[in-house]
TORPA-4810 file (N, C-alpha, C, O; in nm, 3 decimals):
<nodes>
NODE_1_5.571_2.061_1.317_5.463_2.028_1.224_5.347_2.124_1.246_5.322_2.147_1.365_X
NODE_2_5.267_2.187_1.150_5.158_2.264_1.147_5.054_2.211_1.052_5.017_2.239_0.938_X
NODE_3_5.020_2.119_1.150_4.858_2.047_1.093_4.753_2.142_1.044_4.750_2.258_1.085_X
NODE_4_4.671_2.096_0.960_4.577_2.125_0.889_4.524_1.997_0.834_4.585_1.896_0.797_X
NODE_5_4.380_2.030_0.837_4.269_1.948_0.748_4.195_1.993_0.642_4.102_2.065_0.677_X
NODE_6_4.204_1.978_0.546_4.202_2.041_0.420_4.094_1.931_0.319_4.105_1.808_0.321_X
NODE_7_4.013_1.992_0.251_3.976_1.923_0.126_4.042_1.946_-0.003_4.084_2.050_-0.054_X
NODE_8_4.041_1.825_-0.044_4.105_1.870_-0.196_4.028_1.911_-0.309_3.926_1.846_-0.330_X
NODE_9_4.052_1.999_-0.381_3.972_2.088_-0.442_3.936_1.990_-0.541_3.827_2.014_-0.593_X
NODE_10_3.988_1.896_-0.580_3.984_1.837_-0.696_3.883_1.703_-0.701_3.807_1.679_-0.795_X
NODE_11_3.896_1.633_-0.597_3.800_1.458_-0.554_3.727_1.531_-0.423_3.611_1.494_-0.405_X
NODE_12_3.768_1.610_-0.347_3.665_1.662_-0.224_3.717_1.563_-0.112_3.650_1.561_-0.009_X
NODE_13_3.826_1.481_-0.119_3.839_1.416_0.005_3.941_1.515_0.144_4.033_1.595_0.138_X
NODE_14_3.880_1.466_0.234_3.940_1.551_0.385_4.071_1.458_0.360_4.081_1.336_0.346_X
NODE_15_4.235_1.632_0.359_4.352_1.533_0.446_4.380_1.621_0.523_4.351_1.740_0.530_X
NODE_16_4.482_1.502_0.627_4.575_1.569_0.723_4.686_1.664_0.641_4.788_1.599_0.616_X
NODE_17_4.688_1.751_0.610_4.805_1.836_0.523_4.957_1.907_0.661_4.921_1.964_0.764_X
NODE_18_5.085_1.888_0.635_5.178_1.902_0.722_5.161_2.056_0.606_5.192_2.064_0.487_X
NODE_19_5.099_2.166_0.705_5.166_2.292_0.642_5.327_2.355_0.634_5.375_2.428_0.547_X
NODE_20_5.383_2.304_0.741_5.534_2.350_0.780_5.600_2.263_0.616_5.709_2.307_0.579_X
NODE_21_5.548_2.169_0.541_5.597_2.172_0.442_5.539_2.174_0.305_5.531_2.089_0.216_X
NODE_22_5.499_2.297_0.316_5.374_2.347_0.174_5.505_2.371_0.065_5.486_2.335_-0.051_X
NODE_23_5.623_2.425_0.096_5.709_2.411_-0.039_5.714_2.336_-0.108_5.735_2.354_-0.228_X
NODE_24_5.692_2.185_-0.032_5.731_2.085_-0.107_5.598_2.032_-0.161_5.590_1.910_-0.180_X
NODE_25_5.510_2.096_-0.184_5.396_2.058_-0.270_5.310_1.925_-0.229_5.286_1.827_-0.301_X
NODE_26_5.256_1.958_-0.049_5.170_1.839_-0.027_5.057_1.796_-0.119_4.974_1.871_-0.170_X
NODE_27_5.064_1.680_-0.131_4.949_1.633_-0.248_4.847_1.538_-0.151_4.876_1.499_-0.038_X
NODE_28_4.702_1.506_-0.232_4.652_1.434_-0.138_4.650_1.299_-0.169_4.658_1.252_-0.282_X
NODE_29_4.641_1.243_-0.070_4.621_1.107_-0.057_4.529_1.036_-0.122_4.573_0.923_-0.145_X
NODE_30_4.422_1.051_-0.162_4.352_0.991_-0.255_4.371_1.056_-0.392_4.427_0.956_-0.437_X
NODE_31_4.372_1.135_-0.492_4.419_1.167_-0.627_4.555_1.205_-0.678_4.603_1.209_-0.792_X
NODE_32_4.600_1.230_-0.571_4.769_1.342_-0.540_4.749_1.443_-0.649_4.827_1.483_-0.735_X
NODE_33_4.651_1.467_-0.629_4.681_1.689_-0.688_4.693_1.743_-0.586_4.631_1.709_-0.485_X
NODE_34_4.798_1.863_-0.592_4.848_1.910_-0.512_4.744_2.011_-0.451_4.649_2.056_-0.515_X
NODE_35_4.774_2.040_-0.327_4.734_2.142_-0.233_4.792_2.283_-0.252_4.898_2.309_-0.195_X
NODE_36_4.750_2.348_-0.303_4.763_2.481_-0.309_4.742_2.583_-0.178_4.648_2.660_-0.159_X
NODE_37_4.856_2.559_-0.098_4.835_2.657_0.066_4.869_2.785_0.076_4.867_2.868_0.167_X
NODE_38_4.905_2.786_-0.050_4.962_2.995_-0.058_4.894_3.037_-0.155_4.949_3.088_-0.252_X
NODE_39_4.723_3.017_-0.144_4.660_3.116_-0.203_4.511_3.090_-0.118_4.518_2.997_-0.039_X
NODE_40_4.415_3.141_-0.123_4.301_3.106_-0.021_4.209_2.944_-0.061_4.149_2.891_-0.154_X
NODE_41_4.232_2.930_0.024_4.102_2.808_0.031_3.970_2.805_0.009_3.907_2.890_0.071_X
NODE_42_3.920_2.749_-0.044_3.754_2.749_-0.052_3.678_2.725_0.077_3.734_2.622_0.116_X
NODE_43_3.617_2.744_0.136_3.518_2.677_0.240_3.377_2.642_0.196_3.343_2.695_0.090_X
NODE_44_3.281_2.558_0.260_3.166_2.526_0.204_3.120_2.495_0.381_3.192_2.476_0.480_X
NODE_45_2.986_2.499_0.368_2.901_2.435_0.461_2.948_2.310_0.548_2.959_2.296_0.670_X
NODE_46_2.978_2.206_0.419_2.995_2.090_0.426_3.121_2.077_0.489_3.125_1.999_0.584_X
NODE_47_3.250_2.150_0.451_3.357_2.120_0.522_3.422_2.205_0.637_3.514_2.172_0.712_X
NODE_48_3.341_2.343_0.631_3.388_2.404_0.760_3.451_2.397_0.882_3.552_2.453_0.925_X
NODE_49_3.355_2.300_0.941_3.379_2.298_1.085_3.518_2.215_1.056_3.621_2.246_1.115_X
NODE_50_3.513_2.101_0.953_3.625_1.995_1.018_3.769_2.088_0.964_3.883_2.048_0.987_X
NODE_51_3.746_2.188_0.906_3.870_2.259_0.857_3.930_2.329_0.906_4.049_2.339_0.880_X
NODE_52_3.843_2.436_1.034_3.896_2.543_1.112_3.909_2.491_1.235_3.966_2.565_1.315_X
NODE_53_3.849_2.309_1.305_3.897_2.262_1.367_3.997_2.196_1.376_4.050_2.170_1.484_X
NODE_54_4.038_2.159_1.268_4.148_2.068_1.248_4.306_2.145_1.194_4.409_2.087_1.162_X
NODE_55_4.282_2.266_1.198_4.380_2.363_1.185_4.443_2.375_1.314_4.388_2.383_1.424_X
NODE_56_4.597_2.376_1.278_4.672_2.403_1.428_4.760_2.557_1.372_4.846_2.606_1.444_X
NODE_57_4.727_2.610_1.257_4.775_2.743_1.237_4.656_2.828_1.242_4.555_2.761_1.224_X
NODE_58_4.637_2.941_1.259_4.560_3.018_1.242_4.463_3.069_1.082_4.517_3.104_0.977_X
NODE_59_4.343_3.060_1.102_4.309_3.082_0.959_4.187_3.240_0.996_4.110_3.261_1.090_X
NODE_60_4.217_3.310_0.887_4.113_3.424_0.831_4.006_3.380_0.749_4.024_3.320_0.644_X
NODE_61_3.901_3.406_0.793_3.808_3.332_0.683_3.733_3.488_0.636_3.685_3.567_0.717_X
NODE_62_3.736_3.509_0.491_3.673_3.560_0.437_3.487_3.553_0.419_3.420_3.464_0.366_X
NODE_63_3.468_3.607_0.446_3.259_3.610_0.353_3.289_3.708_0.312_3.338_3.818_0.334_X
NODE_64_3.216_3.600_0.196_3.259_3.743_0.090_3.138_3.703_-0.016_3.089_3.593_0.013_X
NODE_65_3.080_3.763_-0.128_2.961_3.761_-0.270_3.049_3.801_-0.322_3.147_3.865_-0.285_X
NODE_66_2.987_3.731_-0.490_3.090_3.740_-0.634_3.034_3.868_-0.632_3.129_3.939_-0.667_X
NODE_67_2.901_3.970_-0.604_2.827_4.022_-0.679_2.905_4.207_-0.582_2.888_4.322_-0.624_X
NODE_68_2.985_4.163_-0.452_3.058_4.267_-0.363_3.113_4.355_-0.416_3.202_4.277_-0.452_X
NODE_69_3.141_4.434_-0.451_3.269_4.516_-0.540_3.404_4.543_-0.366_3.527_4.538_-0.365_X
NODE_70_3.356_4.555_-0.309_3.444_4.606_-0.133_3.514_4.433_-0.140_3.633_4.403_-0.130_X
NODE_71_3.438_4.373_-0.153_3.492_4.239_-0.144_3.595_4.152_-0.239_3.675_4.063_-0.210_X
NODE_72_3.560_4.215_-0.364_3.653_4.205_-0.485_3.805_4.319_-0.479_3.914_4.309_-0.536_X
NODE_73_3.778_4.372_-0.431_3.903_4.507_-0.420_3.937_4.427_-0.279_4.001_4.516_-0.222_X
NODE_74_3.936_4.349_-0.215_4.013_4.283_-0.088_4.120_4.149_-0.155_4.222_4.088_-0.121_X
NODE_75_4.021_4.152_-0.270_4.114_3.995_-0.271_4.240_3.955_-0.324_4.296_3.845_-0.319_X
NODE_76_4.284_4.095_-0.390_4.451_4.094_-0.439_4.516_4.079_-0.297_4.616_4.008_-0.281_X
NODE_77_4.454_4.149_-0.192_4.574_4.153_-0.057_4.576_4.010_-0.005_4.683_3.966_0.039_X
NODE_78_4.454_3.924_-0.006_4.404_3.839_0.062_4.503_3.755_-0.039_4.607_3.726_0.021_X
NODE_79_4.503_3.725_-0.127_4.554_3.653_-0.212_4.768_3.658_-0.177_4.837_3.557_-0.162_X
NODE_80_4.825_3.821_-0.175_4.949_3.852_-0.129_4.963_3.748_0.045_5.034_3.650_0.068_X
NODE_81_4.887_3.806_0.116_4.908_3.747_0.252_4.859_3.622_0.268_4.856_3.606_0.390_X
NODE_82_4.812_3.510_0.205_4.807_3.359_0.171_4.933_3.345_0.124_4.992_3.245_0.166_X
NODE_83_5.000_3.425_0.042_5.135_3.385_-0.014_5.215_3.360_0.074_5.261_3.257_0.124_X
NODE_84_5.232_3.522_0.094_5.370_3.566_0.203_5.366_3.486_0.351_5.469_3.477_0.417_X
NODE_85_5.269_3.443_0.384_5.274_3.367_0.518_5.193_3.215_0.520_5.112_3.169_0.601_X
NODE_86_5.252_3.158_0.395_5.178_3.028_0.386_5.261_2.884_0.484_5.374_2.862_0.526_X
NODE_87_5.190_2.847_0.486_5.265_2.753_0.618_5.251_2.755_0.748_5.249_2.664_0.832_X
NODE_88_5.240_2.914_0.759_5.173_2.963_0.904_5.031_3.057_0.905_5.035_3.148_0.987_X
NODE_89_4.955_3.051_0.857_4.839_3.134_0.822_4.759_3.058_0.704_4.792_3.050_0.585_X
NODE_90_4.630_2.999_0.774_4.535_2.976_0.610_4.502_3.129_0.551_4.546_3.229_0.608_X
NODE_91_4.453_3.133_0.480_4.347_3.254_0.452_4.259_3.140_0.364_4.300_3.052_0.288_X
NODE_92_4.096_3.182_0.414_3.980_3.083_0.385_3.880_3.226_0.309_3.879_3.346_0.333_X
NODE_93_3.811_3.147_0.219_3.736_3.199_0.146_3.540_3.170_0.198_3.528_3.052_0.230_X
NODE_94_3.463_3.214_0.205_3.308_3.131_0.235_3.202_3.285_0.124_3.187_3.406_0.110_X
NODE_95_3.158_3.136_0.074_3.065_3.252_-0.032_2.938_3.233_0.042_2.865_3.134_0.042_X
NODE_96_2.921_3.375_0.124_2.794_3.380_0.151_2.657_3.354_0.122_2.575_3.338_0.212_X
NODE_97_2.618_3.348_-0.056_2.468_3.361_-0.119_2.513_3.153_-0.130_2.421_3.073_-0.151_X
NODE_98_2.654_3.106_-0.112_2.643_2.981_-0.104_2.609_2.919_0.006_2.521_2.834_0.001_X
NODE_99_2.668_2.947_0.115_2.674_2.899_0.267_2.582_2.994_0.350_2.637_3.073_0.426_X
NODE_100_2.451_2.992_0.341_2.433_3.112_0.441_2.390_3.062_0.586_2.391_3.124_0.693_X
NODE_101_2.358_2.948_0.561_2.392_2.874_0.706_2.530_2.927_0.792_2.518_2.920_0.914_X
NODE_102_2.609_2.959_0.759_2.727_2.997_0.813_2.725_3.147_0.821_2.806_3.195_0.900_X
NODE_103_2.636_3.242_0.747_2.607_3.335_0.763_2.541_3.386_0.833_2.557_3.507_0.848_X
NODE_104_2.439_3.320_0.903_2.345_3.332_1.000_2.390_3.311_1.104_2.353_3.381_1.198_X
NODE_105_2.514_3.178_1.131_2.554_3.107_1.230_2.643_3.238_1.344_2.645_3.248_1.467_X
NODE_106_2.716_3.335_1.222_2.814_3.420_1.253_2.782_3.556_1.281_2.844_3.652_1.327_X
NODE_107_2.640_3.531_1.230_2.523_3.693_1.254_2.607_3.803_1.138_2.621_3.917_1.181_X
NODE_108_2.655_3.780_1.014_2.669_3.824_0.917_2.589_3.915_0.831_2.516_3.878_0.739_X
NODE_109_2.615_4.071_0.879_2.529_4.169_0.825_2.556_4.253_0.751_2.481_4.344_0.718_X
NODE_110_2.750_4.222_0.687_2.784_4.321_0.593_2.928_4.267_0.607_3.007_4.235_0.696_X
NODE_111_2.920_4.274_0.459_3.089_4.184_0.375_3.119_4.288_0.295_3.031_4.353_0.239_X
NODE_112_3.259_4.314_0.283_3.389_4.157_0.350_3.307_4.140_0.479_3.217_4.215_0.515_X
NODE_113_3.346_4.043_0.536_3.338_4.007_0.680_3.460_3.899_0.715_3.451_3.785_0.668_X
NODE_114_3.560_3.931_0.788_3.650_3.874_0.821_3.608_3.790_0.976_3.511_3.805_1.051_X
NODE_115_3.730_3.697_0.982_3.674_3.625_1.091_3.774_3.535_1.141_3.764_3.418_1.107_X
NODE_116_3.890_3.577_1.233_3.984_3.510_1.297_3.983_3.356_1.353_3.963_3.369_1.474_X
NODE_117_3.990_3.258_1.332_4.019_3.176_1.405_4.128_3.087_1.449_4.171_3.018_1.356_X
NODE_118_4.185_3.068_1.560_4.284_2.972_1.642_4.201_2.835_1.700_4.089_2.832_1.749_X
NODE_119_4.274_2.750_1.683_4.262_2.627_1.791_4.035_2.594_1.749_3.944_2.550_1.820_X
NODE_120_4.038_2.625_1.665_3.894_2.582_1.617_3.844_2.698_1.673_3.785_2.735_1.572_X
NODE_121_3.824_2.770_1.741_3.768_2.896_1.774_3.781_3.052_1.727_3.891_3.107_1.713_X
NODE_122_3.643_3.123_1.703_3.647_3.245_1.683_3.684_3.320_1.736_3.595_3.366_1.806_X
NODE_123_3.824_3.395_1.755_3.896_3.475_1.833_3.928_3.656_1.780_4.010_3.737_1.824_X
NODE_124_3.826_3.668_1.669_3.811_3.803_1.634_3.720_3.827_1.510_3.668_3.733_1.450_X
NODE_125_3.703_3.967_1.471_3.652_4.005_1.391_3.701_4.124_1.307_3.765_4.210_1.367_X
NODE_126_3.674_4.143_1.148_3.711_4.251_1.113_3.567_4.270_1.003_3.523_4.180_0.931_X
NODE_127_3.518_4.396_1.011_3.428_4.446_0.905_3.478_4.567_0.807_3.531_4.676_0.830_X
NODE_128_3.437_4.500_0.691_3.432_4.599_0.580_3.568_4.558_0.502_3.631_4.454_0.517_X
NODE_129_3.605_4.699_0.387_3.699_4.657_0.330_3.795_4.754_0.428_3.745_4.845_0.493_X
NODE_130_3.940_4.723_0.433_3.982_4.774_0.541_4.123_4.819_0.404_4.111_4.803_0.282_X
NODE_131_4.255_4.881_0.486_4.361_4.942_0.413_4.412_4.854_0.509_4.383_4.847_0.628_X
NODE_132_4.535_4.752_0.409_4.655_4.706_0.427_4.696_4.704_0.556_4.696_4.599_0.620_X
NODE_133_4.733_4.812_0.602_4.789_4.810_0.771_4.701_4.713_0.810_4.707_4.590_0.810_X
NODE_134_4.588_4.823_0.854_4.459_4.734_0.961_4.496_4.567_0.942_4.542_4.485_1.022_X
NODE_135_4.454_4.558_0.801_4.475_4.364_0.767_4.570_4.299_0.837_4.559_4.212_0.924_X
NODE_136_4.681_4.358_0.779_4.824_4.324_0.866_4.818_4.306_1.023_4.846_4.192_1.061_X
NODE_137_4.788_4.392_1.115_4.748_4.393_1.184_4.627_4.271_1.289_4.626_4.224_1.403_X
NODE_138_4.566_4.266_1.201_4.448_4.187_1.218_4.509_4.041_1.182_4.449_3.948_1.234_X
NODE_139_4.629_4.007_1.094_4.622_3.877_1.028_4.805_3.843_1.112_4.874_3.746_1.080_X
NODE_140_4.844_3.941_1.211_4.967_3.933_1.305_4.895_3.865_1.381_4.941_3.822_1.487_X
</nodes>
């Protein structure tokens, strides 16, 4: 089993989501619209912490602005590698000019800004827009 705590995009309620079975289209428990785990997640202020703590797979969290162009040219890959490794890898989204509490928190001075985490903790970093390998690399 590969736990995750997830909001649902749709009512905003926190679930326990079993990622090891995202094929089968976990839905949530209070509305049952489905969870969409092979494409990036939203993050907010509000649900952060309980999301990258309550993850037992590894998640990338994006900061990123609508207004980025470096940040917009990332998100076809970001979008491929949510696919290709869903079940075992979140990829998380955080809109900076939304959350900047979390921007400050992370000392955020130039996006993309990537941001590794395991086991609820920050265990790396990546800046800028990077080429494919590097990502790969970074998201192994």
């Amino acid at each position: 089993m590969a736990k995750a705590i997830l909001e649902c995009q749709f009512c905003g309620t926190l679930n326990s989501v079993d990622l090891a079975k995202h094929d089968q289209g976990p839905k949530c428990a209070e509305c049952s619209k489905p969870f969409l785990v092979d494409r990036p997640i939203h993050l907010s202020e509000t649900n952060f912490d309980k999301v990258i703590a309550g993850s037992e797979v590894p998640i990338i969290v994006d900061f990123y602005a609508d207004w980025c162009g470096p940040c917009r040219a990332m998100a076809p890959m970001l979008d491929k590698i949510a696919h290709d490794r869903a079940g075992a890898l979140l990829i998380a989204k955080v809109n900076t000019d939304r959350s900047p509490t979390l921007s400050k928190r992370y000392e955020i001075k130039s996006i993309p800004y990537f941001a590794r985490f395991e086991k609820g903790e920050k265990v790396g970093d990546l800046i800028g827009a990077v080429d494919a390998a590097a990502f790969e690399k970074f998201a192994a």
